[in-house]
N, C-alpha and C positions, 0 to 999 in steps of 0.2 A: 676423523671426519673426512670423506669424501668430497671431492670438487665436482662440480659439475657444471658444464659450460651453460651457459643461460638460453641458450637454444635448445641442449637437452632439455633441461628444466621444462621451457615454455613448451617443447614437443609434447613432455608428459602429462602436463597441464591441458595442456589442448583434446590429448587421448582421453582424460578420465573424462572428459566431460564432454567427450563425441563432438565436437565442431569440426575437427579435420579433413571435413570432404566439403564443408562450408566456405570454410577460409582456402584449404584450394582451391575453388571454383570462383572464389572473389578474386583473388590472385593471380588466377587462368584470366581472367575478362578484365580486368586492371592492365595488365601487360598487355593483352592485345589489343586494348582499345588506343594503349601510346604507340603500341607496333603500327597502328593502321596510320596513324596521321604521320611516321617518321617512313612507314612503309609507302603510303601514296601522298600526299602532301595534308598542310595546313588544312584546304580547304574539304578535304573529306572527313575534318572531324564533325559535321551538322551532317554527312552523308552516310555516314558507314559509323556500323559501333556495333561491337561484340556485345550479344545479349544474355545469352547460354551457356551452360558449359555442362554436360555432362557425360561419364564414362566414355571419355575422350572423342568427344564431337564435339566443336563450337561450333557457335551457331553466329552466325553476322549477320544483321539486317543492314540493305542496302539502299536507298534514297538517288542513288545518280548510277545510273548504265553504265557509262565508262569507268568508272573506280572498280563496278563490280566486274565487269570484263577484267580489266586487269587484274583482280584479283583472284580470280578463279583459273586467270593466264601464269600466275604465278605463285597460285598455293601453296605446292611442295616448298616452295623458296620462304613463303610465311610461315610455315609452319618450323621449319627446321631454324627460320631463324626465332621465332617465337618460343620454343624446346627449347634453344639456346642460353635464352634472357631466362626461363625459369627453371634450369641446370638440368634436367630430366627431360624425358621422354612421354609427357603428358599426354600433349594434342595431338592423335592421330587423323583425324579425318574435319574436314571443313564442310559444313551446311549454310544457306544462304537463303535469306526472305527478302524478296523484292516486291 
């Protein structure tokens, strides 16, 4: 009998049953909604929240001007470090509804 680490397991688990672009896009928008309040402060979490996520575009809806300046001032910087927290090369491009 073969071993198998319980991530493989839960991967193949996930495959047979097609969820895997569900639970990454919960996962994409989970992390960037704590990247935004650790990226810009406390106060932009009732302003700014990741809504979207698909074939590597999020989407962030923005509530206050200055959060969304700044972030559109430093998206390259969000994104690579938001890639970073979910070990891969996800998120390539940032959209935004104000």
């Amino acid at each position: 009998m073969s071993w198998n680490s319980f991530k493989d397991l839960a991967n193949q688990v996930v495959s047979k049953k097609g969820i895997s672009q569900q639970i990454q896009e919960s996962l994409v928008l989970e992390s960037a909604n704590r990247l935004l309040v650790d990226f810009l402060s406390d106060q932009s979490k009732d302003k700014m929240s990741a809504v979207y996520f698909k074939a590597g575009v999020l989407t962030i809806a923005a509530l206050d001007d200055n959060f969304l300046e700044k972030l559109i001032n430093d998206k390259d910087l969000f994104i690579a470090n938001l890639n970073s927290k979910l070990g891969e090369e996800i998120v390539v491009k940032l959209n935004f509804l104000s």
